[in-house]
PyMOL Python script that loads the backbone (N, CA, C, O; Angstrom):
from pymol import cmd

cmd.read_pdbstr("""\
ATOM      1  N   UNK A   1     106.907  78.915 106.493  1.00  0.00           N
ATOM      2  CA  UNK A   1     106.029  79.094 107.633  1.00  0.00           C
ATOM      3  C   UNK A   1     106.493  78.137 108.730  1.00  0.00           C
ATOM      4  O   UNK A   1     106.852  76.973 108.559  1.00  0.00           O
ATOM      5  N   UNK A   2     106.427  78.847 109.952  1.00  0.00           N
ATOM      6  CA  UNK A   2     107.307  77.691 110.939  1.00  0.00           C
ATOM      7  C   UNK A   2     106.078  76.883 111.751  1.00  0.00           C
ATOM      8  O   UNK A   2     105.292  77.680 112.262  1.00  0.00           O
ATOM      9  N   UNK A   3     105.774  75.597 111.959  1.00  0.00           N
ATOM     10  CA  UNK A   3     105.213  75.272 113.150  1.00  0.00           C
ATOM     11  C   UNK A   3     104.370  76.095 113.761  1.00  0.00           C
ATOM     12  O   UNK A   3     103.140  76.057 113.751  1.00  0.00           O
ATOM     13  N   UNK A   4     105.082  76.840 114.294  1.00  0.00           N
ATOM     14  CA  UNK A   4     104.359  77.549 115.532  1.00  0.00           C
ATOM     15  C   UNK A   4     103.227  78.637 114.499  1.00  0.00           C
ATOM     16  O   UNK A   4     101.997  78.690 114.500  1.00  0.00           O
ATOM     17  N   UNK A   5     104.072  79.278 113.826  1.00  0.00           N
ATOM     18  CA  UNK A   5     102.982  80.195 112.596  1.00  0.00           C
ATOM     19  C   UNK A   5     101.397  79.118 112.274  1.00  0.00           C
ATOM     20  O   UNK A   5     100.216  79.454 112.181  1.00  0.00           O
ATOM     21  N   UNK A   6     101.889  78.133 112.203  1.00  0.00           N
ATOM     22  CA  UNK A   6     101.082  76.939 111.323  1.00  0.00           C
ATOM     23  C   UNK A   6      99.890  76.666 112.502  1.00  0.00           C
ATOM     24  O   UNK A   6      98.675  76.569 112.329  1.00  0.00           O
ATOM     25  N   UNK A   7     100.583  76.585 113.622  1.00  0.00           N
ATOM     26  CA  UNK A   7      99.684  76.003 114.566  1.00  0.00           C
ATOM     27  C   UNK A   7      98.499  77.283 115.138  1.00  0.00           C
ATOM     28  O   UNK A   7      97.287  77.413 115.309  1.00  0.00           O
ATOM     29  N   UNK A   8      99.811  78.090 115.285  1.00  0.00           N
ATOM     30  CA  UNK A   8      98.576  79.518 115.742  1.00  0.00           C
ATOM     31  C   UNK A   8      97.141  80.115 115.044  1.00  0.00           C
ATOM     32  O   UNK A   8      96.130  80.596 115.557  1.00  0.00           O
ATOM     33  N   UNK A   9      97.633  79.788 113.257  1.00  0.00           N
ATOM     34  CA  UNK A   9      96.747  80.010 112.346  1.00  0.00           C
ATOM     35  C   UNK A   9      94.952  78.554 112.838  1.00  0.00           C
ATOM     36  O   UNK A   9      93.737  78.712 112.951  1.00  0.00           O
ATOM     37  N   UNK A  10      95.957  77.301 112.960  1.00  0.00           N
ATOM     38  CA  UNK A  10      94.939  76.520 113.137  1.00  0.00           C
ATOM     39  C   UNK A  10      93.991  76.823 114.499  1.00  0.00           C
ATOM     40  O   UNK A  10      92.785  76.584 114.563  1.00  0.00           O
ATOM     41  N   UNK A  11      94.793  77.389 115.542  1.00  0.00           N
ATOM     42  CA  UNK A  11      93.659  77.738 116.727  1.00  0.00           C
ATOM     43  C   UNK A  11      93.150  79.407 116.158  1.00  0.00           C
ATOM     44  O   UNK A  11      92.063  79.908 116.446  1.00  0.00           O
ATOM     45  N   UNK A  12      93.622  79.701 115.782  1.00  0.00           N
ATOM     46  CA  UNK A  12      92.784  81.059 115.349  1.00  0.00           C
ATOM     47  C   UNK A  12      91.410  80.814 114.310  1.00  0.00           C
ATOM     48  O   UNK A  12      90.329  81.354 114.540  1.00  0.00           O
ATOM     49  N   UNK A  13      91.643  79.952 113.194  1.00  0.00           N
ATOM     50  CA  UNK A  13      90.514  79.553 112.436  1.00  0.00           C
ATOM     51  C   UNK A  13      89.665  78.559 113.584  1.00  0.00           C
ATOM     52  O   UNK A  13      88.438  78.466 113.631  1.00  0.00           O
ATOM     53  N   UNK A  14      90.179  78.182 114.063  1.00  0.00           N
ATOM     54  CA  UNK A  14      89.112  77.191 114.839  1.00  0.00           C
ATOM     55  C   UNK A  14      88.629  78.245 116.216  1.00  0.00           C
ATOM     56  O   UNK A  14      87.670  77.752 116.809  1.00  0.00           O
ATOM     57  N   UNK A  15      88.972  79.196 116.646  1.00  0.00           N
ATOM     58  CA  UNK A  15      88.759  80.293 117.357  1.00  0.00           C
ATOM     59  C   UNK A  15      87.250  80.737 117.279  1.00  0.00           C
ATOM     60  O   UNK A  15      86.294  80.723 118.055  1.00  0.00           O
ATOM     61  N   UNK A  16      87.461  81.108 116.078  1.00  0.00           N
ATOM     62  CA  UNK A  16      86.462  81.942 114.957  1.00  0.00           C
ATOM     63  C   UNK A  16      85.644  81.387 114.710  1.00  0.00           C
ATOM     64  O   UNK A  16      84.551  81.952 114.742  1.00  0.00           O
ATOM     65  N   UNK A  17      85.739  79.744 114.265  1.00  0.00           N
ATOM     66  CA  UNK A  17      84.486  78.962 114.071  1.00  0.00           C
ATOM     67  C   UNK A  17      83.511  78.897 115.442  1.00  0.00           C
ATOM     68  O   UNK A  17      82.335  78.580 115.258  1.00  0.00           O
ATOM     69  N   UNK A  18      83.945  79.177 116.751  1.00  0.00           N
ATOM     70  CA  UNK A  18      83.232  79.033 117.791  1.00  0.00           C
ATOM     71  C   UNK A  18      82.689  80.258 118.289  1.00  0.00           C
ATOM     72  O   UNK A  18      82.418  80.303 119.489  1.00  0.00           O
ATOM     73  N   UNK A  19      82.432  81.517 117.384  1.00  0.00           N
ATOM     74  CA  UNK A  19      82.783  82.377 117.993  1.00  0.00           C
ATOM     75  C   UNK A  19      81.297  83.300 117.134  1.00  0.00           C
ATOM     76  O   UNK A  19      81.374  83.632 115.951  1.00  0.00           O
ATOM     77  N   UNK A  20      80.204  83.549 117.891  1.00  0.00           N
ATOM     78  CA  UNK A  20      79.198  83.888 117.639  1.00  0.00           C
ATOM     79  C   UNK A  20      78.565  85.368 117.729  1.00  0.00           C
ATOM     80  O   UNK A  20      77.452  85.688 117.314  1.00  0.00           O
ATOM     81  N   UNK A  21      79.706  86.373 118.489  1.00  0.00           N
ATOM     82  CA  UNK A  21      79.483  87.660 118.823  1.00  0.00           C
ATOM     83  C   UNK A  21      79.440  88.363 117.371  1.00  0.00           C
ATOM     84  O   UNK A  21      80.550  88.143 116.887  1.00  0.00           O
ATOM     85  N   UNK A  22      78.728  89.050 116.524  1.00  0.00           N
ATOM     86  CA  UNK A  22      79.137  89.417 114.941  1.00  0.00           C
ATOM     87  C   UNK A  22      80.040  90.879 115.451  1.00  0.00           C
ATOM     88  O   UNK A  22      80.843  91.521 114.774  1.00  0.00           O
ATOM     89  N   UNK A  23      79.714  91.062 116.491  1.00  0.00           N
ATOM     90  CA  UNK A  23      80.372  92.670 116.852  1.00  0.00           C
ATOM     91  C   UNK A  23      82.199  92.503 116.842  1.00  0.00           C
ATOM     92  O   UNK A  23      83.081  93.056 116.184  1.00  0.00           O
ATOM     93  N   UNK A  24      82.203  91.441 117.935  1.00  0.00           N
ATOM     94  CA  UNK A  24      83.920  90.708 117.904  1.00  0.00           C
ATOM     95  C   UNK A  24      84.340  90.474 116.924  1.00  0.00           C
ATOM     96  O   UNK A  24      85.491  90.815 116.654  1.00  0.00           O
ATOM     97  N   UNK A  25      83.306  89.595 115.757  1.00  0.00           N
ATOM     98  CA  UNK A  25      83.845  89.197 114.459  1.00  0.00           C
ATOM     99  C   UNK A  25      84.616  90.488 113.626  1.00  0.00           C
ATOM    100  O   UNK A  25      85.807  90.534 113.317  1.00  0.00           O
ATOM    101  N   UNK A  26      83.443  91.637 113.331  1.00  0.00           N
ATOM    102  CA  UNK A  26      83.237  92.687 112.972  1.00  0.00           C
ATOM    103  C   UNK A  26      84.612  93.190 112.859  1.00  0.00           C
ATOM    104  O   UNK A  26      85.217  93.451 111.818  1.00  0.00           O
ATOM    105  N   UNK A  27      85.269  93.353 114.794  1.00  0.00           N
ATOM    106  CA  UNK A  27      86.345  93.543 114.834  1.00  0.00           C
ATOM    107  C   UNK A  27      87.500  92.642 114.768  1.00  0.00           C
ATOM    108  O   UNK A  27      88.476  92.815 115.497  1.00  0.00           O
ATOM    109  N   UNK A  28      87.438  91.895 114.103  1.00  0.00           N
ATOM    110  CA  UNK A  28      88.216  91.083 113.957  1.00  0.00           C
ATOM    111  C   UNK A  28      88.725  91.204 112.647  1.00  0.00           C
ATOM    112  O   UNK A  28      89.920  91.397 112.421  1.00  0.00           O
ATOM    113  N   UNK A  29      87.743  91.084 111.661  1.00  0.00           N
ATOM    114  CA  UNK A  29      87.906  91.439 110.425  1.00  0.00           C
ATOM    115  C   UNK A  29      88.726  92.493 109.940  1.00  0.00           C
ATOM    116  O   UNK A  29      89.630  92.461 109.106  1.00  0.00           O
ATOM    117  N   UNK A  30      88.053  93.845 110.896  1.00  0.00           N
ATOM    118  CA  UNK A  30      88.610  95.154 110.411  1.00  0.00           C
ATOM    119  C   UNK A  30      90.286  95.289 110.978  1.00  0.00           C
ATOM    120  O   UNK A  30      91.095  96.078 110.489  1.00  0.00           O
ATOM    121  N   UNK A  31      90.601  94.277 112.178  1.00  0.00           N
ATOM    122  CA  UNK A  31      91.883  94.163 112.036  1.00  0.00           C
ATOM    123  C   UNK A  31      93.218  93.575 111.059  1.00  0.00           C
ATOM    124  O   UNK A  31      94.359  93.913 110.746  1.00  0.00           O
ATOM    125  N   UNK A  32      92.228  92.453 110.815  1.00  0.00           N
ATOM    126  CA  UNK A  32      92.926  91.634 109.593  1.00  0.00           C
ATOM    127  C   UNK A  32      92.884  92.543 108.200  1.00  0.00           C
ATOM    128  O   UNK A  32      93.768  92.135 107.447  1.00  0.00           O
ATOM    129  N   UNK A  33      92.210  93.535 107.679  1.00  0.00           N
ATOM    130  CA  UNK A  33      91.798  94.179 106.179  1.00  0.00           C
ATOM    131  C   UNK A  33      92.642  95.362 106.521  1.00  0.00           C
ATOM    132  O   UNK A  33      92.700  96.373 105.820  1.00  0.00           O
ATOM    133  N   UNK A  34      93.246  95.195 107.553  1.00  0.00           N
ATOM    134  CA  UNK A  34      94.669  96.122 107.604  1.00  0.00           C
ATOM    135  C   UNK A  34      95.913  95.760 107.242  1.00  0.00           C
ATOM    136  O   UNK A  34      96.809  96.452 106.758  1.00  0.00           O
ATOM    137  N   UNK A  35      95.892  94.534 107.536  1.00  0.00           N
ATOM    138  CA  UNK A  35      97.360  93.430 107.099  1.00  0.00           C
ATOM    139  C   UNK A  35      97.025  92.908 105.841  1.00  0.00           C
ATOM    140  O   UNK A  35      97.765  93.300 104.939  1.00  0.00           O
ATOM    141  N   UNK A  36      96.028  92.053 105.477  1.00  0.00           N
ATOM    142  CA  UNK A  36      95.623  91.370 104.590  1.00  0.00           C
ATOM    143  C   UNK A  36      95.103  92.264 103.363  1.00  0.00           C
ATOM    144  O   UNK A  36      94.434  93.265 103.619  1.00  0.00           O
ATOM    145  N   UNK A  37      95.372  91.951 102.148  1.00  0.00           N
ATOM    146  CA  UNK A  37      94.668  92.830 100.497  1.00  0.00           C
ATOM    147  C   UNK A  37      94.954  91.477 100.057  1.00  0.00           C
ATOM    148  O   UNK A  37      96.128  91.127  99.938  1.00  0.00           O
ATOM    149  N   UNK A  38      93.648  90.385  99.708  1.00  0.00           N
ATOM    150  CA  UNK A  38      93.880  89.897  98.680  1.00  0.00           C
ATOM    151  C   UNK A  38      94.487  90.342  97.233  1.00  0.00           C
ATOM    152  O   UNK A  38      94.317  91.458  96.741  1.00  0.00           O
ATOM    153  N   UNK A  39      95.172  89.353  96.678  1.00  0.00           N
ATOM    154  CA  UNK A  39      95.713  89.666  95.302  1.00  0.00           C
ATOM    155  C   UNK A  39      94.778  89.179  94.759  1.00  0.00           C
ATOM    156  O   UNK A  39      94.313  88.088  95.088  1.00  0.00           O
ATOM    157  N   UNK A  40      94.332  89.897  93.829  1.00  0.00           N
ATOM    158  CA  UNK A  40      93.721  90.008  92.493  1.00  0.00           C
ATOM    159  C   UNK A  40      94.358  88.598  90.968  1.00  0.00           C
ATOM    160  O   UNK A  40      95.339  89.074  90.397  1.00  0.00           O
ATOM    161  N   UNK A  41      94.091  87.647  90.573  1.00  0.00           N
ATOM    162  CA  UNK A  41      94.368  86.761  89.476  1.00  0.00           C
ATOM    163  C   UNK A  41      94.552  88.005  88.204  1.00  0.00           C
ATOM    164  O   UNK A  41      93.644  88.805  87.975  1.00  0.00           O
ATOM    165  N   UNK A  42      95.332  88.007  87.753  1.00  0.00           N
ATOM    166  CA  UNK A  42      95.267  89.252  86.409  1.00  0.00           C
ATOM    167  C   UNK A  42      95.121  88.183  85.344  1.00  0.00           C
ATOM    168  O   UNK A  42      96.001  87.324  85.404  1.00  0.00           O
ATOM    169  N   UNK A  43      94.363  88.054  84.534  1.00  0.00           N
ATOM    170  CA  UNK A  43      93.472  87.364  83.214  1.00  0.00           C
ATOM    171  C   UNK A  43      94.398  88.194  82.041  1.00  0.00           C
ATOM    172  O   UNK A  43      94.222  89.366  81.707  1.00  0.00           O
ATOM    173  N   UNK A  44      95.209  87.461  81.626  1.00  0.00           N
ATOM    174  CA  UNK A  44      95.584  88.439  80.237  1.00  0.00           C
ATOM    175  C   UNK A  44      94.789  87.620  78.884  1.00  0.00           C
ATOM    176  O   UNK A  44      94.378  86.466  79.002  1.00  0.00           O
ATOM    177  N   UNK A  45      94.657  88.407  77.625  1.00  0.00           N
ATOM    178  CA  UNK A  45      94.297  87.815  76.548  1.00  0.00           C
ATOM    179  C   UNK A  45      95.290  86.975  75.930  1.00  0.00           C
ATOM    180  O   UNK A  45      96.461  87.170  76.256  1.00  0.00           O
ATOM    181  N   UNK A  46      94.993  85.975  74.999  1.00  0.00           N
ATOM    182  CA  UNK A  46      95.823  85.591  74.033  1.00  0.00           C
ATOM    183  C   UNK A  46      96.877  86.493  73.242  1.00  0.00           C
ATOM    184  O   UNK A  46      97.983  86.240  72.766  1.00  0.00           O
ATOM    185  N   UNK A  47      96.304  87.337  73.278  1.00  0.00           N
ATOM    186  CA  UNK A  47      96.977  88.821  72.137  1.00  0.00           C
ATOM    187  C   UNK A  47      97.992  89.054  73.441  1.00  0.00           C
ATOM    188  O   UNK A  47      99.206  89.091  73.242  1.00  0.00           O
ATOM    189  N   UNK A  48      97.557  89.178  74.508  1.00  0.00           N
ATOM    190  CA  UNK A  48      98.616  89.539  75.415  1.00  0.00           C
ATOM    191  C   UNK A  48      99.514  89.176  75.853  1.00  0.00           C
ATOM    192  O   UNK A  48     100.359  89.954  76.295  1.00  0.00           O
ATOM    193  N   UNK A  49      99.658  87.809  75.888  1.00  0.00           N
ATOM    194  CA  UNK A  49     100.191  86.723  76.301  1.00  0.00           C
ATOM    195  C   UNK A  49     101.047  86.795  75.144  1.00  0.00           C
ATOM    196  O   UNK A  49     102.270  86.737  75.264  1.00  0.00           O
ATOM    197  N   UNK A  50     100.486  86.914  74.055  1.00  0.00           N
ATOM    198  CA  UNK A  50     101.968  86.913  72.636  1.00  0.00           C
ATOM    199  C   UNK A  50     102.602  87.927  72.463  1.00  0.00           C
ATOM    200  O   UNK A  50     103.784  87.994  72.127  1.00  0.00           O
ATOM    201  N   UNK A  51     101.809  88.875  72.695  1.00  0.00           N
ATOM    202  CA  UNK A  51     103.304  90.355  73.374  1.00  0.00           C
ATOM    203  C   UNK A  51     104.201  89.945  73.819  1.00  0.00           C
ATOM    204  O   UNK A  51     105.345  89.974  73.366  1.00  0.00           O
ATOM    205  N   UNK A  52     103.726  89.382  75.028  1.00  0.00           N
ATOM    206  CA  UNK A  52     104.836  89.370  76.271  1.00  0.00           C
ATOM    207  C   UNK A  52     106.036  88.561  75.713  1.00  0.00           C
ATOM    208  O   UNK A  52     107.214  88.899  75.820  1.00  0.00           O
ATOM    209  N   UNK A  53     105.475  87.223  74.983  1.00  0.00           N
ATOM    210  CA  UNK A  53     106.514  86.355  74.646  1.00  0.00           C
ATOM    211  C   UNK A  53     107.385  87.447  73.537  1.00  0.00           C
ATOM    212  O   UNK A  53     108.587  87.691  73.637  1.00  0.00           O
ATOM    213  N   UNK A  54     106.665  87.889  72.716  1.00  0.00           N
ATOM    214  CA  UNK A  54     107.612  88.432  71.434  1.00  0.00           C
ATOM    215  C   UNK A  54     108.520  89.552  72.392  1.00  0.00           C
ATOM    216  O   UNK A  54     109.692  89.854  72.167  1.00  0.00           O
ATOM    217  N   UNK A  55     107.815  89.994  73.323  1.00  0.00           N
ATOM    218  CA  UNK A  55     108.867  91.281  73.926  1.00  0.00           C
ATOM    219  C   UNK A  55     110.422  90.380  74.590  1.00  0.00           C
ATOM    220  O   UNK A  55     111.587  90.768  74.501  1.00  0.00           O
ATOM    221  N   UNK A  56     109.959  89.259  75.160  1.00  0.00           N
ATOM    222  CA  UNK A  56     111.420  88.776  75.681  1.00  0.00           C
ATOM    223  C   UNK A  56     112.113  87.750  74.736  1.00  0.00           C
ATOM    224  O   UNK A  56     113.254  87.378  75.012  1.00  0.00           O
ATOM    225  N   UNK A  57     111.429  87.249  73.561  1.00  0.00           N
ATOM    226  CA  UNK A  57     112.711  86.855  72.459  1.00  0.00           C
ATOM    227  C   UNK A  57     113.419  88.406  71.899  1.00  0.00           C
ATOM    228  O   UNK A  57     114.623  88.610  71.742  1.00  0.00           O
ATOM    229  N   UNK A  58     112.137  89.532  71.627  1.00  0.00           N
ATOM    230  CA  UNK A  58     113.012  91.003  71.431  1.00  0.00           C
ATOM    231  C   UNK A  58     114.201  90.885  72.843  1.00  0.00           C
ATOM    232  O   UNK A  58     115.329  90.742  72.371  1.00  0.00           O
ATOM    233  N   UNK A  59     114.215  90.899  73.706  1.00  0.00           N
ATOM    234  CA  UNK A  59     115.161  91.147  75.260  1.00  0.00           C
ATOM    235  C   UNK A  59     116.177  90.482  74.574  1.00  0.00           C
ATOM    236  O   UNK A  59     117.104  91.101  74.053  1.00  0.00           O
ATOM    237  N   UNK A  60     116.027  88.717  74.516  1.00  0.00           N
ATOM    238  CA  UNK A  60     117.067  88.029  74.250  1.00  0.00           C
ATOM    239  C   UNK A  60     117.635  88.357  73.470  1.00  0.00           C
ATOM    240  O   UNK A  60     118.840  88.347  73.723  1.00  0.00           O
ATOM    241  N   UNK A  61     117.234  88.867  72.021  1.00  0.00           N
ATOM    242  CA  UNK A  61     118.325  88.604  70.740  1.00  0.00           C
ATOM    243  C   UNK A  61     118.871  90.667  71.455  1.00  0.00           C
ATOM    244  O   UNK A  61     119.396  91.210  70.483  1.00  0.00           O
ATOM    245  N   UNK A  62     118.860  91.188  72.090  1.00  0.00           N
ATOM    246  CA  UNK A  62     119.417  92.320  72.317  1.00  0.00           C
ATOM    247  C   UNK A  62     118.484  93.578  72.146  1.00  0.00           C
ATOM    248  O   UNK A  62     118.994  94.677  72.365  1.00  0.00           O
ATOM    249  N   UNK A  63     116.992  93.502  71.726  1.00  0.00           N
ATOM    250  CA  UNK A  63     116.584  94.239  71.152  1.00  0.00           C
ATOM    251  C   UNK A  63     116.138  95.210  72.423  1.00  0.00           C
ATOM    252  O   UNK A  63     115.060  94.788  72.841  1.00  0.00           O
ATOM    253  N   UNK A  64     116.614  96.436  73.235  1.00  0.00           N
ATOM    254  CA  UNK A  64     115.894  96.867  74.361  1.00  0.00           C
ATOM    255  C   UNK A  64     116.364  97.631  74.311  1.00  0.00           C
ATOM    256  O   UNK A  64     117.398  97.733  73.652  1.00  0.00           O
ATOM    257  N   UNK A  65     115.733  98.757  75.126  1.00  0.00           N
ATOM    258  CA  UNK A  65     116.245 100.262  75.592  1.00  0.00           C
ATOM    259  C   UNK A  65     116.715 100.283  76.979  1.00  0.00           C
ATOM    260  O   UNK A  65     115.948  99.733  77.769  1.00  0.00           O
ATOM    261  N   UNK A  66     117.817 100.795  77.484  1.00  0.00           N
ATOM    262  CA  UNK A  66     117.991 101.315  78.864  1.00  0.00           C
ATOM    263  C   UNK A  66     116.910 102.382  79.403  1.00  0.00           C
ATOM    264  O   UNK A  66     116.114 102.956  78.660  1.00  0.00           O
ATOM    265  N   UNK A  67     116.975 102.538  80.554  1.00  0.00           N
ATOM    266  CA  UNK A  67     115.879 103.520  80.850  1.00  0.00           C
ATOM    267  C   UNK A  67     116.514 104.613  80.794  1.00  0.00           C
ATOM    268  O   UNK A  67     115.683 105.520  80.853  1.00  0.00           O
ATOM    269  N   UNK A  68     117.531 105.010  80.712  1.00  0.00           N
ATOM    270  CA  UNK A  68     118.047 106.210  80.237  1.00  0.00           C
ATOM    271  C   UNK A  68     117.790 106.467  78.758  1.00  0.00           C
ATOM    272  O   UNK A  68     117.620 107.602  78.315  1.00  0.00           O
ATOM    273  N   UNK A  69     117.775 105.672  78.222  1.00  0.00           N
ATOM    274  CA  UNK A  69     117.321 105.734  76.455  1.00  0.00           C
ATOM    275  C   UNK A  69     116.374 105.758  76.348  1.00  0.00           C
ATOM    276  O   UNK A  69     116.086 106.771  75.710  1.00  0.00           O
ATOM    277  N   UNK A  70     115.172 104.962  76.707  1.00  0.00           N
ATOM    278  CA  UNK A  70     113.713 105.541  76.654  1.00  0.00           C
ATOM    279  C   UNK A  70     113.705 106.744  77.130  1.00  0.00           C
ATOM    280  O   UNK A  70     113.390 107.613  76.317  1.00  0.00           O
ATOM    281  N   UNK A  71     113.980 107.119  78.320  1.00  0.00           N
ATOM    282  CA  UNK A  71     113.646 108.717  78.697  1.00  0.00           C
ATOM    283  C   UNK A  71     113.718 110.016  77.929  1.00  0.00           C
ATOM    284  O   UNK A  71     112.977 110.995  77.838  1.00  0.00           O
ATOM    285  N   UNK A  72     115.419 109.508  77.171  1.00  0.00           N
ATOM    286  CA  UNK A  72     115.743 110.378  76.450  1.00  0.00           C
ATOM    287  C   UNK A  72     114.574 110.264  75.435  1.00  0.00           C
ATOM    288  O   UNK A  72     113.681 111.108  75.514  1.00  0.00           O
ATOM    289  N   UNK A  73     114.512 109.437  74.627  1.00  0.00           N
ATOM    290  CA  UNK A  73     113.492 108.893  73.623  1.00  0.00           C
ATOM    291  C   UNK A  73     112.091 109.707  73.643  1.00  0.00           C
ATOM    292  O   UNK A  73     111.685 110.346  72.673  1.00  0.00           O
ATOM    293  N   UNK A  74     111.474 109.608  74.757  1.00  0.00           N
ATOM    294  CA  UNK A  74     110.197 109.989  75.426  1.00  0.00           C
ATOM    295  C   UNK A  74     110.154 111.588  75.596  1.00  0.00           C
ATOM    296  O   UNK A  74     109.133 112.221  75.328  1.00  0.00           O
ATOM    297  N   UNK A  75     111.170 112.111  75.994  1.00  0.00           N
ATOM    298  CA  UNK A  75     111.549 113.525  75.843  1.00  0.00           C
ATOM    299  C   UNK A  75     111.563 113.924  74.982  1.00  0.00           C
ATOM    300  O   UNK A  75     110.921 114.970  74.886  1.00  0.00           O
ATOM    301  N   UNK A  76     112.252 113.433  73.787  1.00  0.00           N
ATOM    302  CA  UNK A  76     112.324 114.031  72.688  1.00  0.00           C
ATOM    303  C   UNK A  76     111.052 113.967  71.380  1.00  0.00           C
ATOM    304  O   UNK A  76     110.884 114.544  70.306  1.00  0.00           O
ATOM    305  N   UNK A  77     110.227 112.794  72.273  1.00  0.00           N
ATOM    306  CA  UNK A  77     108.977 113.065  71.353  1.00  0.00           C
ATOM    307  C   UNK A  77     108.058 113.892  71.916  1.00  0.00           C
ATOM    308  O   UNK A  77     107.065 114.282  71.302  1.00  0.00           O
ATOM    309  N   UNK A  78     108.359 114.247  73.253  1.00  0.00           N
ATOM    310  CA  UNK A  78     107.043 115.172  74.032  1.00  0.00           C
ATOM    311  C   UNK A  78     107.853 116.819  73.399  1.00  0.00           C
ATOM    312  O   UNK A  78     107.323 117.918  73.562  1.00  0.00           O
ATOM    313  N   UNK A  79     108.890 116.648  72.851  1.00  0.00           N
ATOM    314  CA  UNK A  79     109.341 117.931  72.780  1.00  0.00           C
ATOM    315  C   UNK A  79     109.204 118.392  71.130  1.00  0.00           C
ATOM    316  O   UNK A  79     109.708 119.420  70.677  1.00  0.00           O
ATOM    317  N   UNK A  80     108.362 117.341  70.292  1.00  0.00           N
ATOM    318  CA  UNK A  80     108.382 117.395  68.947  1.00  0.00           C
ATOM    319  C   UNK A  80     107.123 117.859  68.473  1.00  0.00           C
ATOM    320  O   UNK A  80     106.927 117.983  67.264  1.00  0.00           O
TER     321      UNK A  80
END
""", "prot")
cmd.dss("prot")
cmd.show_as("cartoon", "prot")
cmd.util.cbc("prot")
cmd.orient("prot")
């Protein structure tokens, strides 16, 4: 973030704090919820979390499919 990004953000929040019209706000908002989608924290379980690890010691020691091999794979069970 450069300076100038940094500084603009600080007069824009301090903008807003002075700024009492809810109609302006209103639109203000609905401009920003065009640019802006908070991200979401994704919560995995314990159980999930030990997938993940067992799936990339499977990666490391070689154990994986190309996606051409799953496909094939996946085809041939939708075709069974």
């Amino acid at each position: 973030m450069t300076t100038n990004t940094k500084e603009l953000k600080t007069l824009l929040h301090e903008s807003i704090e002075n700024i009492d019209d809810e109609a302006f706000l209103k639109a203000i908002k609905n401009i920003l919820d065009h640019k802006y989608e908070p991200q979401e924290k994704i919560a995995l379980t314990p159980e999930q979390k030990k997938r993940i690890e067992q799936a990339k010691e499977s990666i490391k020691q070689g154990n994986y499919l190309t996606n051409d091999e799953a496909d094939k794979l996946v085809t041939k069970w939708l075709n069974e």
